[in-house]
SERO-4910 file (N, C-alpha, C, O; in steps of 0.05 Angstrom, whole numbers):
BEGIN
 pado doro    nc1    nc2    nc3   cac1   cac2   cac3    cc1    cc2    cc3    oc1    oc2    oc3
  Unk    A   2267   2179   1479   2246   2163   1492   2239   2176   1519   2256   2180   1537
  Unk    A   2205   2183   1522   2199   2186   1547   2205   2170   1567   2202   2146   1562
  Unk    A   2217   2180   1599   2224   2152   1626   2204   2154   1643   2198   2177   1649
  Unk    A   2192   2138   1653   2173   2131   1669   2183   2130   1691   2206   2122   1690
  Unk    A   2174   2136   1720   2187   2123   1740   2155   2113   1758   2135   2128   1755
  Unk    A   2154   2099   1769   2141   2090   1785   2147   2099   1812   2169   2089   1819
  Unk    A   2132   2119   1835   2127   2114   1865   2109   2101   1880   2086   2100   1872
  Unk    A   2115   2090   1898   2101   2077   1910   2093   2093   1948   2107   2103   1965
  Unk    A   2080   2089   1947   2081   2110   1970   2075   2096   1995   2055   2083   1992
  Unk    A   2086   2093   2020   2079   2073   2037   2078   2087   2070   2099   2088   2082
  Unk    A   2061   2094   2080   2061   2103   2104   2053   2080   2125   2038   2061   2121
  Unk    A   2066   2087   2147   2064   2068   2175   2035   2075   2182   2021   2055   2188
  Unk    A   2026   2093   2183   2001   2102   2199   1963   2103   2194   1945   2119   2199
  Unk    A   1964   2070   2179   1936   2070   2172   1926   2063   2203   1938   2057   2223
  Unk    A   1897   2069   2197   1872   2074   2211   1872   2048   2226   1882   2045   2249
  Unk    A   1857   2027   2209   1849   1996   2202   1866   1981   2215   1863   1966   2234
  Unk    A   1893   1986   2197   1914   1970   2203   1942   1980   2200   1956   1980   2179
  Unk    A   1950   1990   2231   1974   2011   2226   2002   1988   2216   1999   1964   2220
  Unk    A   2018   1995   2207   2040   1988   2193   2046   1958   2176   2062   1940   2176
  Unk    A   2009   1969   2154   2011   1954   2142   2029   1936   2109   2027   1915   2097
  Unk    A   2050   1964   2107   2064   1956   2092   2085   1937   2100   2097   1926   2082
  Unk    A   2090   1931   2124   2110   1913   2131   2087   1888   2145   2092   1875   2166
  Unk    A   2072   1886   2134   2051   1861   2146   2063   1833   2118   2064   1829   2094
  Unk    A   2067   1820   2142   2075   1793   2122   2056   1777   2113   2038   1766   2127
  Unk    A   2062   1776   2086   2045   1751   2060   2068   1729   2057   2089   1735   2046
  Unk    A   2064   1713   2064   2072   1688   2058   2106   1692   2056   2120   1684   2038
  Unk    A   2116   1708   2081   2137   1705   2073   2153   1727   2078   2171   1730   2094
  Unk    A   2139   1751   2053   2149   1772   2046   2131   1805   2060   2107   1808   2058
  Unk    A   2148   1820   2069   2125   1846   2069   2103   1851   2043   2104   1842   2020
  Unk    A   2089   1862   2051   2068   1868   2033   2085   1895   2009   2085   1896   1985
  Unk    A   2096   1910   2024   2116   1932   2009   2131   1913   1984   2127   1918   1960
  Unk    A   2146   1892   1992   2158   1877   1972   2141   1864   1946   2144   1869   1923
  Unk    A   2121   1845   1959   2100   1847   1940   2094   1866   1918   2098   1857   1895
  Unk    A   2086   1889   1920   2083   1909   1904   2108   1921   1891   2107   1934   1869
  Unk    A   2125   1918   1902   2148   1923   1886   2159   1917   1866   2168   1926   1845
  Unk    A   2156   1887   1885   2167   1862   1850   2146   1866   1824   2152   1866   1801
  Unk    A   2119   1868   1837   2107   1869   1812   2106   1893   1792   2102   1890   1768
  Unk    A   2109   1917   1804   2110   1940   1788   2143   1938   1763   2148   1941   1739
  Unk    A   2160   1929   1791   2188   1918   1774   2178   1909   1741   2189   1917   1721
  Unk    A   2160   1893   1743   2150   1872   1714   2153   1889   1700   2173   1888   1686
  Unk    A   2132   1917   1698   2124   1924   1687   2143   1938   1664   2165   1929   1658
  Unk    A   2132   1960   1653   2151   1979   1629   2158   2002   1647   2173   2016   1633
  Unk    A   2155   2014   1672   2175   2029   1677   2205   2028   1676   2219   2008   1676
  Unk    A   2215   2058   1675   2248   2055   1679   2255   2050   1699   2277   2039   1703
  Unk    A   2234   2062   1723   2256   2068   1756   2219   2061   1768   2196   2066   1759
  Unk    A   2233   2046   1795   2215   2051   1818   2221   2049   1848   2234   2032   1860
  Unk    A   2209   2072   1856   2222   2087   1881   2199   2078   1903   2175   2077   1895
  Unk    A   2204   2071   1933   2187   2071   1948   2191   2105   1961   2210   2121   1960
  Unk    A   2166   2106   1971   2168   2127   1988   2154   2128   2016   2130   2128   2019
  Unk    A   2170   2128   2035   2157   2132   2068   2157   2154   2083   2166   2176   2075
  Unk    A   2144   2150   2106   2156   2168   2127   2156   2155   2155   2145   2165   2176
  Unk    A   2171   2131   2152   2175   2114   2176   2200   2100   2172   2203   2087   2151
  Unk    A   2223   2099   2192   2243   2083   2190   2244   2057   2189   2260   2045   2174
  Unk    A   2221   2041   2208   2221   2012   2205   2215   2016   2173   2236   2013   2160
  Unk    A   2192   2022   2157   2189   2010   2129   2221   2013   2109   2236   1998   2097
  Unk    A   2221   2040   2115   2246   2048   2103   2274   2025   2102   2288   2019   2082
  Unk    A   2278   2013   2130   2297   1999   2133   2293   1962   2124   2309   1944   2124
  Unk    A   2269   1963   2119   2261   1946   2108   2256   1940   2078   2251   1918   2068
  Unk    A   2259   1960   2069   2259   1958   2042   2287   1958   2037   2292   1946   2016
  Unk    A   2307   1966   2047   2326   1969   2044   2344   1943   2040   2364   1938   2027
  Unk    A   2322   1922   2065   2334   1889   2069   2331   1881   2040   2350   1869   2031
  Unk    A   2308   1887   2023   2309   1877   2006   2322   1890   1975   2322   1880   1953
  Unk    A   2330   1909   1982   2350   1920   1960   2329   1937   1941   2333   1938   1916
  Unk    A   2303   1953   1955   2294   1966   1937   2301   1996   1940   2313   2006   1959
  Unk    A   2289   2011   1913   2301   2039   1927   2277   2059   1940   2254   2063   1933
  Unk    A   2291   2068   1962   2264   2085   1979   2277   2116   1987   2300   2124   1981
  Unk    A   2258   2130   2000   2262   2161   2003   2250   2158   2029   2232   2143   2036
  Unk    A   2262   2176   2042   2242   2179   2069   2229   2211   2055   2241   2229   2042
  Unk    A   2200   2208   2063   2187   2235   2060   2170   2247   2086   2163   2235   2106
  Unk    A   2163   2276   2079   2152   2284   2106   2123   2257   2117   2108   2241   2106
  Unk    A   2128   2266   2145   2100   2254   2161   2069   2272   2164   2050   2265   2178
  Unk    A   2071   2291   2150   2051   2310   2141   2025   2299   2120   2001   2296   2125
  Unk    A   2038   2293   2096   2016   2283   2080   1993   2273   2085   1989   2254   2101
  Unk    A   1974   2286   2071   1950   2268   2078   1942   2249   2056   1922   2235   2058
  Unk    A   1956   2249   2036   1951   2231   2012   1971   2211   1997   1994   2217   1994
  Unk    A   1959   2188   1989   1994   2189   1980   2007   2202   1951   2030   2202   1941
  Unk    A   1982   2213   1945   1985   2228   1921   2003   2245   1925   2021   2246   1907
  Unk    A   2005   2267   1950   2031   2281   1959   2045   2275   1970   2060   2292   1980
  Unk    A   2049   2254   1975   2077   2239   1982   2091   2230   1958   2115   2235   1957
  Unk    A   2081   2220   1939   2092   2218   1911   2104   2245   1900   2128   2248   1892
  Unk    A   2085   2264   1899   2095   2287   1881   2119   2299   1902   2139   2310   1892
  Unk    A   2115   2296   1932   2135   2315   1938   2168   2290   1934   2191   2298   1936
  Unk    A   2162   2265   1929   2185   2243   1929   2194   2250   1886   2216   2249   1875
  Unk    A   2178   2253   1879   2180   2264   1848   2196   2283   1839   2213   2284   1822
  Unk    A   2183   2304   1862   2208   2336   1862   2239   2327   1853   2252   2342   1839
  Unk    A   2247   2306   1863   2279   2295   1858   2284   2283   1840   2307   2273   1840
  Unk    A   2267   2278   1815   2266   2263   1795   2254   2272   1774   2247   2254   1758
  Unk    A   2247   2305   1766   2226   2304   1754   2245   2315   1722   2234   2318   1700
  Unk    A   2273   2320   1726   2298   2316   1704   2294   2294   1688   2285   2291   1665
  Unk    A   2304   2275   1710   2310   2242   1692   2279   2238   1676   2275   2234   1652
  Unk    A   2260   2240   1694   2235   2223   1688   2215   2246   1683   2212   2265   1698
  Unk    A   2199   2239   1653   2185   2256   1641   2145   2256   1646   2126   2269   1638
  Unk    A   2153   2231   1666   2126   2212   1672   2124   2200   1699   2145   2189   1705
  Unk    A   2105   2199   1720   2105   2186   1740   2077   2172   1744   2055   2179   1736
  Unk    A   2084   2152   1757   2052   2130   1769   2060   2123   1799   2076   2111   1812
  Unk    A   2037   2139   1801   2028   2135   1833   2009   2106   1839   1985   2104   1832
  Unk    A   2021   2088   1851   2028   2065   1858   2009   2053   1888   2017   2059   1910
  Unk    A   1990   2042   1886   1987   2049   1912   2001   2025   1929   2012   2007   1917
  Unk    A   1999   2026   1954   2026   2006   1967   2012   1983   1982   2027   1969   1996
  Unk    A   1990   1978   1982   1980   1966   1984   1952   1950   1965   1930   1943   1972
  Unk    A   1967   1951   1938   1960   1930   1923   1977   1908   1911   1987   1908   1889
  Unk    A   1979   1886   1932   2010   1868   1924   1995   1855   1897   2010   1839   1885
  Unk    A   1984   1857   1892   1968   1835   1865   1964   1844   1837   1952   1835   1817
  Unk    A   1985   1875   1844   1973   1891   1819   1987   1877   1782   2007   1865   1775
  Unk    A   1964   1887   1770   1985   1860   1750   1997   1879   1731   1985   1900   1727
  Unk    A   2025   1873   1714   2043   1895   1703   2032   1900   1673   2038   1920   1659
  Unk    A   2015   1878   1666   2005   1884   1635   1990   1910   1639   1997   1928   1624
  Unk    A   1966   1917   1660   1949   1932   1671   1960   1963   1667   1953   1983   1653
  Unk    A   1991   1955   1695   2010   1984   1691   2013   1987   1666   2003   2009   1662
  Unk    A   2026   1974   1634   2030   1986   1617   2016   1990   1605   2021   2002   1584
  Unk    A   1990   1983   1610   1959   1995   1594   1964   2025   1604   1968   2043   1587
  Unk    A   1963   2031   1627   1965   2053   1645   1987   2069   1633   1979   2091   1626
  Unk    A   2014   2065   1629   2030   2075   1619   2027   2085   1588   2035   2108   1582
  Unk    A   2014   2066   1566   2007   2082   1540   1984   2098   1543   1988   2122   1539
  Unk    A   1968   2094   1548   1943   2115   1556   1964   2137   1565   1969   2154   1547
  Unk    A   1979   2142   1592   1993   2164   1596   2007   2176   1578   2007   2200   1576
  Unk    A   2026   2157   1560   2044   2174   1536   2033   2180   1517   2048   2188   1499
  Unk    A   2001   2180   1512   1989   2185   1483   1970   2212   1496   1954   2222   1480
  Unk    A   1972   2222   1524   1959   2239   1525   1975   2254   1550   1972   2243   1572
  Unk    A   1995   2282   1547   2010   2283   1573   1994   2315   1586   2006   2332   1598
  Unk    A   1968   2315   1580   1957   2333   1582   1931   2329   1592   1918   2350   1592
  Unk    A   1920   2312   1600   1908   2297   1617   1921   2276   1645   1944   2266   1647
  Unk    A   1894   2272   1666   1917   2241   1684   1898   2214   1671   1875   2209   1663
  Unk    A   1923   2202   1675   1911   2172   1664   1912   2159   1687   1932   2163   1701
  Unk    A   1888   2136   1700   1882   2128   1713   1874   2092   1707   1872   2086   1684
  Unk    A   1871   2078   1721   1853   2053   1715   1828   2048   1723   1826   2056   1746
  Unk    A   1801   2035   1712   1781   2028   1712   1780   1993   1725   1800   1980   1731
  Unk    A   1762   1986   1727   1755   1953   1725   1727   1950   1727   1708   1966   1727
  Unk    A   1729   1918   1729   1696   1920   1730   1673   1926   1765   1687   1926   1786
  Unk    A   1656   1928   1767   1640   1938   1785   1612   1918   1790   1591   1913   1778
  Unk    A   1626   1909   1813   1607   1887   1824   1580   1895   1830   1580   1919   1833
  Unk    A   1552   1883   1834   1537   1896   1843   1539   1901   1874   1528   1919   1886
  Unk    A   1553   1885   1884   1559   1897   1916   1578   1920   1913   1564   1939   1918
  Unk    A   1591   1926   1909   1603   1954   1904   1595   1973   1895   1604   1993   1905
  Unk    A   1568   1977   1866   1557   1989   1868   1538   2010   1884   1531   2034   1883
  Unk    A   1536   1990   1898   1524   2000   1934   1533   2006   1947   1521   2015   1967
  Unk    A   1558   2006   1944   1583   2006   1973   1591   2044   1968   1593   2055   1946
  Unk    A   1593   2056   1992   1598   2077   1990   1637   2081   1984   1651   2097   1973
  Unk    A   1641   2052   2002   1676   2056   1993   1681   2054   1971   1703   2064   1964
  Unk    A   1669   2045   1956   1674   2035   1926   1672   2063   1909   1650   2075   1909
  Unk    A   1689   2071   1897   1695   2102   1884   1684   2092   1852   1695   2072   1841
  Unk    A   1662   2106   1836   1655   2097   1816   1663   2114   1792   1662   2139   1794
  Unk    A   1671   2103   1774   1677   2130   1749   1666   2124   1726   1671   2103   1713
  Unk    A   1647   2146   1719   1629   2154   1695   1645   2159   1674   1660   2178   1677
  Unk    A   1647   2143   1643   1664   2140   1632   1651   2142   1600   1633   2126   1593
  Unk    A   1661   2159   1584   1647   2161   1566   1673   2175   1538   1681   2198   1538
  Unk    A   1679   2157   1520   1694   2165   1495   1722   2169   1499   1736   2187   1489
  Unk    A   1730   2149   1516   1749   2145   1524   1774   2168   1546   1798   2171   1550
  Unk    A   1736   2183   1561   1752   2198   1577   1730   2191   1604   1709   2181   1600
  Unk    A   1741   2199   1635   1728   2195   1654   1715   2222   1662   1726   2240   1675
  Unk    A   1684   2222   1650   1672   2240   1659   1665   2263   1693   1663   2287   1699
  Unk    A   1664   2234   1706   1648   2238   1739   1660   2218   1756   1669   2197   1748
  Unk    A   1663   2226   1786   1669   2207   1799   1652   2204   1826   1642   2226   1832
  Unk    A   1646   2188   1841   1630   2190   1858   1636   2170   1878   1647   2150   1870
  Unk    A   1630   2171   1903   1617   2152   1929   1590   2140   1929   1585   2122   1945
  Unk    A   1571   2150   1910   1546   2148   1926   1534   2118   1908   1535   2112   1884
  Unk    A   1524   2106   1928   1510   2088   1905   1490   2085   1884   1469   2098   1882
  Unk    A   1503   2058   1859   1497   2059   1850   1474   2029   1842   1478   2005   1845
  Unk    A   1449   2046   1832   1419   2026   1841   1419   2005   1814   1412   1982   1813
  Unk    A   1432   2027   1785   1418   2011   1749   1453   2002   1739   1473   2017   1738
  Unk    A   1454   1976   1733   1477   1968   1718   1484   1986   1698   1464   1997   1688
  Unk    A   1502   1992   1690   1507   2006   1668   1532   2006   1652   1552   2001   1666
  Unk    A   1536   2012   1627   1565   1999   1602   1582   2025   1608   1603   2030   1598
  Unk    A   1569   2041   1626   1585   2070   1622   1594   2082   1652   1601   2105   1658
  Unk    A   1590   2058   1667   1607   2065   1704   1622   2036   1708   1616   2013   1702
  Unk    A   1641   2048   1718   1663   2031   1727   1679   2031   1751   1687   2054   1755
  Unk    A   1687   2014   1767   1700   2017   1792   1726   2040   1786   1740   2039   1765
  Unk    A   1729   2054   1800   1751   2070   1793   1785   2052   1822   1785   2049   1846
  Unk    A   1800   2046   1804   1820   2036   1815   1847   2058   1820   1863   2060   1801
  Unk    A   1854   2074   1845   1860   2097   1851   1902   2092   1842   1921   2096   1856
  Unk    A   1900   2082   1813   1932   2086   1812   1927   2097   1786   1913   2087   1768
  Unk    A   1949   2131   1787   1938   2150   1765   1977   2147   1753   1997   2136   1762
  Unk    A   1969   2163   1730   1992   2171   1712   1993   2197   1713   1973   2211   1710
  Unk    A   2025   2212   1717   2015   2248   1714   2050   2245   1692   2069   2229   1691
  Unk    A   2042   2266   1682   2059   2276   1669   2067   2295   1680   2054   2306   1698
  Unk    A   2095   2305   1669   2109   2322   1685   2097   2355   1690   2102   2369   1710
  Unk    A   2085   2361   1672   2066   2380   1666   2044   2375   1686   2034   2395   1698
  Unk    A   2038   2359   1690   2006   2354   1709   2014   2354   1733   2000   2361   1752
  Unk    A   2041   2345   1733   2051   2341   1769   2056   2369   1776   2055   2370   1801
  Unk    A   2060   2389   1766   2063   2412   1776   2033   2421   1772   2035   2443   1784
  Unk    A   2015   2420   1766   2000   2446   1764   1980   2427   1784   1960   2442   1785
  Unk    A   1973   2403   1800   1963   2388   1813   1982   2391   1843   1973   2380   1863
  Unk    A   2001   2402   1845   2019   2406   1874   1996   2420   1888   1981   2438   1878
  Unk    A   1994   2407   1925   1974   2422   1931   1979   2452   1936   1960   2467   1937
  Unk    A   2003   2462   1938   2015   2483   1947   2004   2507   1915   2009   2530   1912
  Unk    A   1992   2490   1902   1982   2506   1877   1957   2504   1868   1944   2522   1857
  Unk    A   1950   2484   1873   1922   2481   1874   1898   2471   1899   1899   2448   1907
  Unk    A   1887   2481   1905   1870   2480   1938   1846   2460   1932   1836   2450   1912
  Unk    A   1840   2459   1958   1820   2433   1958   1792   2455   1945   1789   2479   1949
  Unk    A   1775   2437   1929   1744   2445   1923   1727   2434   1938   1737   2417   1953
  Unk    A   1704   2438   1940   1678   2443   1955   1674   2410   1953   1673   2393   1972
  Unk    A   1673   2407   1926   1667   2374   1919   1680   2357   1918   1673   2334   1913
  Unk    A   1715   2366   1927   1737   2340   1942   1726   2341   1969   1724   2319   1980
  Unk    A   1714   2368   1987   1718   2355   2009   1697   2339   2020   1698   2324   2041
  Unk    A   1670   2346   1994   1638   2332   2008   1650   2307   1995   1651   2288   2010
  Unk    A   1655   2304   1979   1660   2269   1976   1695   2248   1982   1701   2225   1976
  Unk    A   1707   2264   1993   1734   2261   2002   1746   2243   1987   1754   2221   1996
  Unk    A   1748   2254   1955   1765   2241   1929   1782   2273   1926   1775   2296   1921
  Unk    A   1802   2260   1931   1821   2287   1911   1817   2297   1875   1819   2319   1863
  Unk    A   1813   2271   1867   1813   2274   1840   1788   2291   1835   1781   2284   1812
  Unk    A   1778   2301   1840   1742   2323   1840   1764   2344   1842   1767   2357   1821
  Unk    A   1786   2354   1870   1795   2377   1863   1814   2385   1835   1823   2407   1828
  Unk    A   1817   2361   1822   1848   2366   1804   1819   2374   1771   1822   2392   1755
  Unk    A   1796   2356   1772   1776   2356   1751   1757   2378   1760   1735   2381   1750
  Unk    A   1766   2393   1777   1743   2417   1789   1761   2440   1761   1756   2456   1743
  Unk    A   1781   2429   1772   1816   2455   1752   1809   2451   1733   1814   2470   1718
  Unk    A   1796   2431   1719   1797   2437   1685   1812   2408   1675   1810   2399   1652
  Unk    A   1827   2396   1697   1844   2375   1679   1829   2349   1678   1815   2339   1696
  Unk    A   1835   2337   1651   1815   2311   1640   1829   2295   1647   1852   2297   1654
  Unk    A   1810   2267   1647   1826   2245   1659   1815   2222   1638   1792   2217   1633
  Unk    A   1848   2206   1624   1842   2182   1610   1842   2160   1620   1858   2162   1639
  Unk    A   1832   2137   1618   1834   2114   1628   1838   2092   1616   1832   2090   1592
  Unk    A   1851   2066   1632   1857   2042   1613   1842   2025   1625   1841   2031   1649
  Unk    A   1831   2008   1621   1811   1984   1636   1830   1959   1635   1842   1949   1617
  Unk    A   1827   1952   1668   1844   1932   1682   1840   1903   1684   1821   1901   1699
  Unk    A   1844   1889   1680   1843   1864   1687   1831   1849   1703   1814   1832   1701
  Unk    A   1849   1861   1731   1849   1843   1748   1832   1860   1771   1832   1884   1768
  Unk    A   1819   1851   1791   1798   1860   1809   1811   1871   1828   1818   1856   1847
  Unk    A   1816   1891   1829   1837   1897   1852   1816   1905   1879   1792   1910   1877
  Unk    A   1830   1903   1903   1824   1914   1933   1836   1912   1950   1839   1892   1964
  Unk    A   1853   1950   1956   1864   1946   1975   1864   1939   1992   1843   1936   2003
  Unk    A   1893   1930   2009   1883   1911   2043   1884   1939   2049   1900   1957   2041
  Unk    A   1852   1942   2074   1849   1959   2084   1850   1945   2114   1862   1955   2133
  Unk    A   1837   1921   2115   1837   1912   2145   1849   1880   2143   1863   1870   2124
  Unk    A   1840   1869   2165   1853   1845   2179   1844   1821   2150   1859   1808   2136
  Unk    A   1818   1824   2149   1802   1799   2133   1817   1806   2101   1827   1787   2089
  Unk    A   1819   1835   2085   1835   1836   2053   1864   1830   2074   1863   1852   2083
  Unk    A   1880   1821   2084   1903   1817   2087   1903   1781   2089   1919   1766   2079
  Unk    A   1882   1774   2105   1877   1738   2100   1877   1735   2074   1893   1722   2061
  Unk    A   1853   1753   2062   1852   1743   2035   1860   1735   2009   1854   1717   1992
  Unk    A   1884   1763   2012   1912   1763   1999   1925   1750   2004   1938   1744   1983
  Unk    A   1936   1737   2025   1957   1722   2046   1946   1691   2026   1963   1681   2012
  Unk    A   1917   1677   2025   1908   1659   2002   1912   1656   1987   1916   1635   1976
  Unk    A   1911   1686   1975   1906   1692   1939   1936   1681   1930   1939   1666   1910
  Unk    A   1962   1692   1949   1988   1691   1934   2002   1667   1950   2026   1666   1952
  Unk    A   1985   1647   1961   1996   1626   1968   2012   1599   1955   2020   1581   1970
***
């Protein structure tokens, strides 16, 4: 049997709202949140990963398992793969997690997870649906989706409804195969990661396809003060 492990990647140093993984929901860090719920899911193992001692020692209060990783990364995509490097024996599969989605739901992850084991030669990713305010929204990352593969991805807005774009929800599946040939130290940024500042343009510039599972639930990361009220409601 293939093992899954789940990272979660959690840095002290957002923009918006610096050390928002230890921002309390009702209780609990927001880090914990996401933890328990990926827990649900069908992974074997799930690892936090930082590069800050408060989060670090905080996860620790609550008995999860964490790594300290470099303060370099600019993604958390490489904070995962370089927290992966130590695991990539046991575990044949990894999902990059993002750490600030406490709401993520675990049926979703194992949608995410079979899509990944029926294809370890592509990344598997999640979709959802796409509001017409997001359409518009340049934050809103859209993915062009066609025969059960993700054609295009984009920022820019979108004007005509359509059965064939979908919000793109940034938690991918790599296989152990994909996690190496996606290391940035092997593959360099493209022209069209950096005009639209999506990584996934450089890894689909390389040649590699991307499958997708369509999600449930409406996800949005807390990026600022007002998604942290809102969530702070949602899981009241």
């Amino acid at each position: 049997m293939s093992k899954v492990i789940a990272i979660i990647p959690a840095r002290w140093g957002s923009t918006r709202l610096p050390g928002k993984p230890l921002a309390d929901i009702n209780g609990k860090p927001m880090i914990q949140w996401v933890w328990e719920a990926v827990k649900k899911s069908n992974v074997d193992e799930v690892l936090i990963a930082t590069d800050d001692e408060r989060i670090f020692n905080a996860v620790k209060e609550f008995d999860g398992n964490v790594l300290m990783t470099s303060d370099k990364h600019q993604t958390g995509t490489d904070r995962v793969l370089e927290a992966y490097q130590m695991f990539k024996d046991q575990y044949d599969y990894v999902i990059n997690v993002q750490g600030d989605e406490p709401v993520i739901n675990q049926d979703d992850l194992n949608g995410l997870i079979n899509t990944l084991k029926n294809d370890r030669w592509s990344i598997a990713t999640l979709v959802g649906f796409l509001s017409e305010e997001q359409m518009k929204d340049r934050s809103t990352v859209k993915a062009f989706i066609e025969d059960g593969n993700i054609k295009a991805f984009t920022r820019s807005p979108i004007f005509m409804p359509s059965n064939y774009i979908r919000r793109h929800i940034g938690i991918y599946g790599f296989s152990k195969q994909i996690a190496n040939k996606i290391d940035k130290s092997v593959m360099i940024e493209t022209t069209n990661e950096i005009v639209e500042s999506l990584e996934q343009l450089r890894w689909g510039d390389n040649g590699i396809g991307f499958k997708y599972a369509v999600a449930s639930g409406r996800y949005k990361g807390v990026d600022t003060q007002k998604d942290l009220d809102r969530v702070r409601e949602y899981l009241n």
